[in-house]
C-alpha positions as CSV (number, residue, x, y, z in Angstrom):
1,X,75.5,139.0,-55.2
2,X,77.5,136.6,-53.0
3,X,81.1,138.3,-52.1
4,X,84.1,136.5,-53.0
5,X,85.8,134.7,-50.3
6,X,88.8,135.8,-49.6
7,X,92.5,133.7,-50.6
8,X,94.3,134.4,-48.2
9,X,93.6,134.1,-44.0
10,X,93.0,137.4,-42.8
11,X,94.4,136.3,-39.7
12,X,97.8,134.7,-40.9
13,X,99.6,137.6,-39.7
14,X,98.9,137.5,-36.1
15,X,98.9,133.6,-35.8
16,X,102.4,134.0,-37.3
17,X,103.5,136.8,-35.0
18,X,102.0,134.4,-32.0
19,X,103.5,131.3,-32.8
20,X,107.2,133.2,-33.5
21,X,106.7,134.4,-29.6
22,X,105.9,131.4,-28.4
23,X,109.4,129.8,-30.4
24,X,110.9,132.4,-28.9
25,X,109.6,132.0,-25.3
26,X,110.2,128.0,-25.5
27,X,113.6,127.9,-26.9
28,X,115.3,129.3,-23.8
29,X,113.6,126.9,-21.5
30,X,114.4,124.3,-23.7
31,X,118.1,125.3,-23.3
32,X,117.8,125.4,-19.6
33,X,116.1,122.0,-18.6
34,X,119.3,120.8,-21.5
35,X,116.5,118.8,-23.6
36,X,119.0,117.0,-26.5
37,X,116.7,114.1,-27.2
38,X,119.2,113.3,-30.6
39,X,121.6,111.8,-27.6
40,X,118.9,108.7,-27.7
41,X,120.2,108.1,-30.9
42,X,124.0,108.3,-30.3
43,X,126.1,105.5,-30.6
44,X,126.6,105.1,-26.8
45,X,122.6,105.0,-26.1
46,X,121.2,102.8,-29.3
47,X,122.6,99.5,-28.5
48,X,121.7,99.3,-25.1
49,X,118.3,100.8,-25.6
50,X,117.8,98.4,-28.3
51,X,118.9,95.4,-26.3
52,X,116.6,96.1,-23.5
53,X,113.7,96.9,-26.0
54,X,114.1,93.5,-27.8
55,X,114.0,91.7,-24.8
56,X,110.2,93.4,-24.3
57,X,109.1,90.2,-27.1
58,X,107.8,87.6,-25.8
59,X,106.5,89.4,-22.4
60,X,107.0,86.9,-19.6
61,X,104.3,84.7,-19.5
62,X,104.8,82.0,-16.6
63,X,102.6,81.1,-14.3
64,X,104.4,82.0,-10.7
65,X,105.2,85.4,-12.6
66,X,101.7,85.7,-14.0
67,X,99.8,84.8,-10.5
68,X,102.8,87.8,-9.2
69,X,101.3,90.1,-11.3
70,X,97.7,89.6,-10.8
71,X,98.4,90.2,-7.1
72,X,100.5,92.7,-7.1
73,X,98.1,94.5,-9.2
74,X,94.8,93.7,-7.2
75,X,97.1,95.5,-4.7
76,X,97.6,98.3,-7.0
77,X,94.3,98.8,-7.2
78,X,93.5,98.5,-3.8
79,X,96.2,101.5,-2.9
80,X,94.5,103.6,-5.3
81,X,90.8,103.1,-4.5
82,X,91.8,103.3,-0.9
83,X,93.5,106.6,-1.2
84,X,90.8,107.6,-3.7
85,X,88.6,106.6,-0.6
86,X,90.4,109.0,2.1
87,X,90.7,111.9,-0.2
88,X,86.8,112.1,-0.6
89,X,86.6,112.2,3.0
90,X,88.4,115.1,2.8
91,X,87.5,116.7,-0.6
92,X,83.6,116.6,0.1
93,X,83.8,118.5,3.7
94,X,86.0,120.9,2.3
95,X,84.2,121.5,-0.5
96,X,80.9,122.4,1.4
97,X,82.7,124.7,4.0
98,X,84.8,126.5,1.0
99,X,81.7,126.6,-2.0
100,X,80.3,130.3,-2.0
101,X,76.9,129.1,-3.6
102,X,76.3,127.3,-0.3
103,X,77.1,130.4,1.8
104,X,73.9,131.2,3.5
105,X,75.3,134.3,4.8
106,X,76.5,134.8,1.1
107,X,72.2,135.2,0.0
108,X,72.3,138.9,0.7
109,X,75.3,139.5,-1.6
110,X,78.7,140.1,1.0
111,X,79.4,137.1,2.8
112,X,80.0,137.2,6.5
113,X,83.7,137.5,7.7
114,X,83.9,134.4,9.6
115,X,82.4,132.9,6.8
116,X,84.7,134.7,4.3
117,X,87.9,133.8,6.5
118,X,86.9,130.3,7.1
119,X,85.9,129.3,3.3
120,X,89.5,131.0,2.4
121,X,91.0,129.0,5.0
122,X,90.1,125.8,4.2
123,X,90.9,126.8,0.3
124,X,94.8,127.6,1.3
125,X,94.5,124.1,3.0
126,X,93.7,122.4,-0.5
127,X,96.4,124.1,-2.0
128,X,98.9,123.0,0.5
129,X,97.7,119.5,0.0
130,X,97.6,119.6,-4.0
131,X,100.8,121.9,-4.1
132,X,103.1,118.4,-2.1
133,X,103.1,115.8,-4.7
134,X,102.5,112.5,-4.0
135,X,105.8,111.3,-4.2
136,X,107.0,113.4,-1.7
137,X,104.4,112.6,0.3
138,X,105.1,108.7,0.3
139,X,108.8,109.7,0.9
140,X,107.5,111.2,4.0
141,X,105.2,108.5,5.0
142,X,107.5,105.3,4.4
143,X,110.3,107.0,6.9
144,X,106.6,107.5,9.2
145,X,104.9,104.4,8.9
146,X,107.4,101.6,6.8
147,X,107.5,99.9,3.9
148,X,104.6,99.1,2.2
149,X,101.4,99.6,0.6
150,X,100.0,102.1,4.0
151,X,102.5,105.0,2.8
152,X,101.0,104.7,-0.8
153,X,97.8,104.9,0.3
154,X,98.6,108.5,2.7
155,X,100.1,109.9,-0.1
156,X,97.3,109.5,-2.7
157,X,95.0,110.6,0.0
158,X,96.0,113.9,0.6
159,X,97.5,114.9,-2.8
160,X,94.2,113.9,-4.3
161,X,91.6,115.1,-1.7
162,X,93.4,118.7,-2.3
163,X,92.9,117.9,-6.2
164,X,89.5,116.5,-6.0
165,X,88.0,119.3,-3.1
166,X,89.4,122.3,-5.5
167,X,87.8,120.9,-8.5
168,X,84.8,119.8,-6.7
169,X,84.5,123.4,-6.1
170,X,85.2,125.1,-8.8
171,X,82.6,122.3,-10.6
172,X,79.7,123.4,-8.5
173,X,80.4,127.7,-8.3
174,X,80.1,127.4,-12.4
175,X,76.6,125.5,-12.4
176,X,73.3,127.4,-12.1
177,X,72.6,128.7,-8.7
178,X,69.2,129.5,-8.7
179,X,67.6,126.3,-7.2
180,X,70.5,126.2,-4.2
181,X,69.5,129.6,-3.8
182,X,66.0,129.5,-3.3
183,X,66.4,126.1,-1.0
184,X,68.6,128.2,1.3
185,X,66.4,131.4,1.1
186,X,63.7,128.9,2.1
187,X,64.9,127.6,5.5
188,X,67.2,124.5,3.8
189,X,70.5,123.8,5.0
190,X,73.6,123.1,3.6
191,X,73.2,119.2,2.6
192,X,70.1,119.9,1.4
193,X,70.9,122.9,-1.0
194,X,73.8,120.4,-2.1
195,X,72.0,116.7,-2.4
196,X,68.7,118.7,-4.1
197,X,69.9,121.8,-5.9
198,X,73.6,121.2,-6.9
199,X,74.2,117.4,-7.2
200,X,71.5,116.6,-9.4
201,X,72.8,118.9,-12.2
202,X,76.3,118.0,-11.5
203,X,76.8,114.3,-11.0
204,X,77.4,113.0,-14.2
205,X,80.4,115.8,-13.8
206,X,81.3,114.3,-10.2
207,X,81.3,111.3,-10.7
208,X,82.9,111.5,-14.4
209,X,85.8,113.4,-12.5
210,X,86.6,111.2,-9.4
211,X,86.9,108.0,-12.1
212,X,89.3,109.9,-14.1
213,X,91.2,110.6,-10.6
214,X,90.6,107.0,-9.5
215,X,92.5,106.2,-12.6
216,X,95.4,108.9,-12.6
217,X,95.6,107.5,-8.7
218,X,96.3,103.9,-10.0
219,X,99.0,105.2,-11.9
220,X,100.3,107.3,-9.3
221,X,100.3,104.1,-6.8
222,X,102.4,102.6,-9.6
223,X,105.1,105.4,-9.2
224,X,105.4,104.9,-5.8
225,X,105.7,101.7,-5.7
226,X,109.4,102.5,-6.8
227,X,110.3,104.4,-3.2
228,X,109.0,101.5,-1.4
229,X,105.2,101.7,-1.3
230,X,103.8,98.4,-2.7
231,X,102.5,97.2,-5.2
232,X,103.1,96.6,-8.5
233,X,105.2,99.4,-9.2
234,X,107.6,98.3,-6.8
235,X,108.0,95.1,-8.7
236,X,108.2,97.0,-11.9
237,X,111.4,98.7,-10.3
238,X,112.5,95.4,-9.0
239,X,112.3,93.9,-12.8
240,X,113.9,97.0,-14.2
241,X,116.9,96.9,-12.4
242,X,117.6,93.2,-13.4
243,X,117.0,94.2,-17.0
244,X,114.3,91.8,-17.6
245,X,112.5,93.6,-20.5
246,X,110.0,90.5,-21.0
247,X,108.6,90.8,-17.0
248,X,108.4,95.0,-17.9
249,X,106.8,94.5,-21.2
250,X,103.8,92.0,-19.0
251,X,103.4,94.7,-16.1
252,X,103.2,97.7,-18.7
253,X,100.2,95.1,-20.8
254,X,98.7,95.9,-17.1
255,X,98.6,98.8,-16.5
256,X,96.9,99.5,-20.4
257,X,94.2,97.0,-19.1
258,X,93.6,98.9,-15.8
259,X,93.5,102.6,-17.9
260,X,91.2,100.9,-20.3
261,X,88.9,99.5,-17.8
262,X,88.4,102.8,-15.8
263,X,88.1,104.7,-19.0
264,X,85.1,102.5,-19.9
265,X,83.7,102.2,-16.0
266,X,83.7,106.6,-16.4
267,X,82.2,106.0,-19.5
268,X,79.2,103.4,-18.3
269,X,78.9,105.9,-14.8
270,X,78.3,109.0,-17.4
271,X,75.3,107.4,-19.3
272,X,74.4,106.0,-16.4
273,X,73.6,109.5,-14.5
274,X,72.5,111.2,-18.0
């Protein structure tokens, strides 16, 4: 005889006692970053926003601003696949030195201290590199190097190669380790455990991963193009402060085309390595 389903959710009580702490646990921070998003309604923030809003129809369309655009965003993309570019020069080395599955000393169970000291080392390092953001980072670099599209590219570099060489890790430490293992019981060494035993089962992962980081870093070249490191972001800022809504509402068209077309290109590279 089937048993009658109950009408109530026997769990309602602790998913209301959990979502009551989590009110309570919010509110206070709410009340200490200020948040009073009703003031974008007030009287003294409507008409303006709306003014500027309704001068995003028609987006600027003319041909010196279009041709602009298209090279200020080739130049976008360049930043970002060049930074993109350094930070897997760091991120791969790293990730070999700091991945315990490609310990060899790490076989018999307790890996050897230099080993131990040197993998934790270069781990602190990624953290120090993902922990500066970005935008600090270009702050640094344009006092270092200029003006320009060479501080963007820094920044990205080493924000993103202390992103891509933790995840990279932590990636290939949760994937099956028995065919790495036996290649380095067996005499193999360390590129070889990686190119035969990890990468194969990982690279639709990878590769899936640095696109998505590719694209975060496009937007991120965007951002600092507004303390002076090229590109198109630093025309957005230009076209911002001159209140011309129509050449914003064109640049932000852009930038959904670019996220779009990395989207699909991570999307094509997955069924591509399936």
């Amino acid at each position: 005889m089937r048993a009658a389903l109950p009408r109530r959710d026997p769990a309602w009580l602790g998913r209301l006692f959990w979502t009551g702490a989590a009110l309570a646990l919010l509110w206070p921070m709410l009340v200490a970053t200020e948040f009073r998003p009703w003031v974008l309604f007030s009287d003294q923030s409507r008409g303006p926003t709306l003014r500027f809003l309704s001068a995003f129809v028609p987006p600027a369309a003319g041909a010196d601003f279009l041709w602009l655009v298209a090279r200020e965003t080739w130049r976008t993309v360049a930043i970002a696949t060049a930074g993109i570019t350094l930070a897997l020069l760091i991120a791969i080395p790293a990730t070999l030195s700091s991945t315990r599955v490609l310990s060899v000393s790490a076989l018999s169970g307790r890996m050897a201290p230099l080993a131990a000291v040197l993998r934790q080392g270069v781990r602190w390092l990624l953290v120090l590199l993902r922990s500066i953001p970005e935008l600090v980072w270009a702050l640094v670099f344009v006092r270092v190097v200029g003006l320009g599209p060479t501080a963007g590219v820094l920044a990205i570099a080493l924000t993103y190669g202390g992103m891509l060489g933790k995840v990279y890790g932590d990636i290939l430490e949760s994937s099956d380790e028995h065919a790495t293992r036996c290649l380095l019981a067996n005499g193999g060494g360390r590129l070889q455990a990686f190119a035969y035993g990890l990468l194969p089962e990982n690279a639709a992962e990878l590769t899936s991963y640095t696109v998505y980081r590719w694209e975060c870093a496009i937007r991120s070249s965007v951002v600092l193009g507004f303390v002076g490191a090229g590109g198109l972001g630093q025309q957005l800022d230009n076209s911002t402060k001159m209140f011309a809504g129509d050449e914003v509402a064109t640049m932000l068209l852009v930038f959904v085309v670019l996220v779009a077309l990395a989207d699909r290109t991570s999307a094509w590279l997955r069924r591509a390595l399936s």
